[in-house]
C-alpha positions as CSV (number, residue, x, y, z in Angstrom):
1,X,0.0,0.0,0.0
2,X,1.4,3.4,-0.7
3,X,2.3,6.1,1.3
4,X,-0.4,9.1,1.7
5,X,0.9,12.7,-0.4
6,X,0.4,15.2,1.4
7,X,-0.7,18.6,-1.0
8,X,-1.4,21.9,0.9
9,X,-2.7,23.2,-2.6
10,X,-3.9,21.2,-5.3
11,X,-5.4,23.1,-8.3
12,X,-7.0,21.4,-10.8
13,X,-7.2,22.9,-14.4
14,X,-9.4,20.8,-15.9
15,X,-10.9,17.1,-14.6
16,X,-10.5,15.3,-11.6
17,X,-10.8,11.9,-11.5
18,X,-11.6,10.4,-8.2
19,X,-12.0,6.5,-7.3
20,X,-13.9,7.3,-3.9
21,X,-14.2,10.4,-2.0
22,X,-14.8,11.1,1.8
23,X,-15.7,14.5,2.3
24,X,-15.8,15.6,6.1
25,X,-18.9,16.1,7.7
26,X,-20.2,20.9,8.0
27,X,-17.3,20.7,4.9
28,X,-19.3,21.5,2.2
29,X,-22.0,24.7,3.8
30,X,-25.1,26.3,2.5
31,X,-23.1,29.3,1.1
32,X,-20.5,26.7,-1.1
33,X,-23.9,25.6,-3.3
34,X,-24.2,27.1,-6.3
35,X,-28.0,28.6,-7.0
36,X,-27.5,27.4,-10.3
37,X,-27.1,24.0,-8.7
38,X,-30.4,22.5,-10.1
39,X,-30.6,20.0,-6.7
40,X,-33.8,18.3,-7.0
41,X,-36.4,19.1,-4.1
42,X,-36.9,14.9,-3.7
43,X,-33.5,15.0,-2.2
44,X,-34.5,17.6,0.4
45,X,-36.5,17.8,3.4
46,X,-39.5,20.2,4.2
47,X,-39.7,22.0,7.5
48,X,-43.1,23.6,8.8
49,X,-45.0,25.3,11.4
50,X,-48.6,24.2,12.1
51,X,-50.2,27.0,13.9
52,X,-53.6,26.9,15.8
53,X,-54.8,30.2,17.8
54,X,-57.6,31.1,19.7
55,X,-58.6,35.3,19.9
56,X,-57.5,37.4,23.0
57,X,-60.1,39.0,24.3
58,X,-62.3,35.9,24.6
59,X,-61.9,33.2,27.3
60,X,-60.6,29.7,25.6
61,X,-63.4,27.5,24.3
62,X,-63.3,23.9,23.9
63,X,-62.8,23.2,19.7
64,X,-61.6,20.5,17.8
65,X,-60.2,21.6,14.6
66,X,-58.4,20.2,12.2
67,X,-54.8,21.9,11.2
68,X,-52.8,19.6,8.8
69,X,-53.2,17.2,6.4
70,X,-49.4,16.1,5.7
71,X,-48.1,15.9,2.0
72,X,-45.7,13.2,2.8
73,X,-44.1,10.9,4.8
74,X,-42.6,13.2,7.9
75,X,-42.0,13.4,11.5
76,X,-43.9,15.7,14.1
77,X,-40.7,17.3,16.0
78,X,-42.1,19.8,18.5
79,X,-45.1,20.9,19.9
80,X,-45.7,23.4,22.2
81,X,-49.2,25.4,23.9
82,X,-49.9,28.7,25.8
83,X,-52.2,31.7,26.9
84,X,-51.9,35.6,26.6
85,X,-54.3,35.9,29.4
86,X,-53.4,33.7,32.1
87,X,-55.9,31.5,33.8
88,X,-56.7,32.7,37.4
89,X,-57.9,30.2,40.1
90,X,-57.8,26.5,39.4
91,X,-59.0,26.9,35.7
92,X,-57.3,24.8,33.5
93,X,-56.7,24.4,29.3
94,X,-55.7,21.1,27.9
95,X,-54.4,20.4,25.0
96,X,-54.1,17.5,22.9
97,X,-52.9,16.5,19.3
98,X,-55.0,13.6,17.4
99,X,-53.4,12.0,14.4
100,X,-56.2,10.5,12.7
101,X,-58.8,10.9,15.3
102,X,-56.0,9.2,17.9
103,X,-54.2,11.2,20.2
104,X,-50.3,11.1,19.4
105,X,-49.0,13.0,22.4
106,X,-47.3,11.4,25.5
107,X,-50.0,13.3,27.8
108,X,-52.1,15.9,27.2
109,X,-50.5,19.6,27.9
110,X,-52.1,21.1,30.3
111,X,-52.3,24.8,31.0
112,X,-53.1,26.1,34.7
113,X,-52.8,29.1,36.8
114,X,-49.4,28.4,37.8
115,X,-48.5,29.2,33.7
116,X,-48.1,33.2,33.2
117,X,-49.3,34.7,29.7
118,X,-47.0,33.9,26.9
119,X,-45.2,30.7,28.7
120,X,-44.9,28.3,26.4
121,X,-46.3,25.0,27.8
122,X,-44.1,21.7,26.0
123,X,-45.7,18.3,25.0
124,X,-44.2,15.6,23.7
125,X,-45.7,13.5,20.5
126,X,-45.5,9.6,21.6
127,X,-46.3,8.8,17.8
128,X,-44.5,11.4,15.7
129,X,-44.3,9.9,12.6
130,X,-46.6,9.6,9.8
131,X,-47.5,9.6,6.3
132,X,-49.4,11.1,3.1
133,X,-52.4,11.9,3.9
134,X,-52.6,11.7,7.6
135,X,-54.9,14.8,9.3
136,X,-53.6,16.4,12.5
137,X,-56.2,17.6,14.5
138,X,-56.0,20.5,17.8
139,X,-58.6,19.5,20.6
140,X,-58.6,22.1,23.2
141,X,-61.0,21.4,26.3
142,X,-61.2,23.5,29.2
143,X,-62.8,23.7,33.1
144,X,-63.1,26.7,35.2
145,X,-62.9,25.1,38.2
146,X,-64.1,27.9,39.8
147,X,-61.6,30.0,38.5
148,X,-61.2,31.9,35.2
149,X,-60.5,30.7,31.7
150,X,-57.5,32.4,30.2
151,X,-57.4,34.0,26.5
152,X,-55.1,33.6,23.5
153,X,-54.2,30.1,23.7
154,X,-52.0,29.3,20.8
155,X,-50.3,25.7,20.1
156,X,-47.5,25.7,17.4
157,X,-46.2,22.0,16.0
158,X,-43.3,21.9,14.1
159,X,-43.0,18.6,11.0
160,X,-40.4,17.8,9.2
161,X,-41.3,16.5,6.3
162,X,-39.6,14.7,2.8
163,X,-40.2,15.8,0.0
164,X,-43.7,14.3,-2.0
């Protein structure tokens, strides 16, 4: 076997040709691809944000409302609730993701007095994957408890999709 060259600067005029080449993983960045590149989008993978939202200004009402229908094969990464009017007393929001009419979520997130406006409020999916077609559905119920309903809730999910 012979002995590795070592070259501090190789230019190459013309054609390279190359038996196998390993190419160090962050070597080649976003900024090195030419927009002219032509990369097909069925080698790339799609990132979005499903938003759901309640108005402020009204107390949080039970709904359940579908917010996705996936284009492809992806993965449900993140998902994440809260209020812009707290709750007050022992009201409390929860919220749960459905997948097809099933819930997909580890446990419901739950939203109480203890949460200040704007906290976001994690979940975790316990069935994040799915495929073509599925529907994602939002069902938000609430109890006063005595206390009050906050307002604003919002739940953001984040998918990572391939491309269809």
């Amino acid at each position: 076997m012979s002995s590795p060259v070592r070259m501090d600067d190789l230019v190459v005029a013309n054609t390279l040709v190359v038996g196998s080449l390993v190419i160090p993983n962050q070597t080649i960045t976003d900024a090195m691809v030419n927009n002219a590149a032509a990369i097909s989008d069925d080698k790339l993978r799609h990132k979005y944000s499903i938003d759901y939202a309640q108005n402020h200004g009204t107390a949080v009402a039970a709904q359940r409302k579908a917010v996705y229908v996936a284009n492809a094969a992806g993965t449900m990464t993140d998902v994440l609730a809260g209020v812009t009017v707290a709750n007050a007393g022992a009201a409390t929001i929860t919220v749960n993701v459905k997948k097809n009419g099933t819930n997909v979520l580890s446990s419901a997130i739950t939203i109480t007095s203890s949460h200040s406006a704007f906290a976001s409020v994690v979940g975790t999916f316990s069935v994040g994957t799915y495929v073509a077609g599925d529907v994602f559905e939002v069902d938000v119920t609430v109890a006063a408890g005595g206390g009050t309903i906050g307002q604003g809730l919002f739940v953001k999910m984040l998918a990572s999709e391939a491309a269809n």
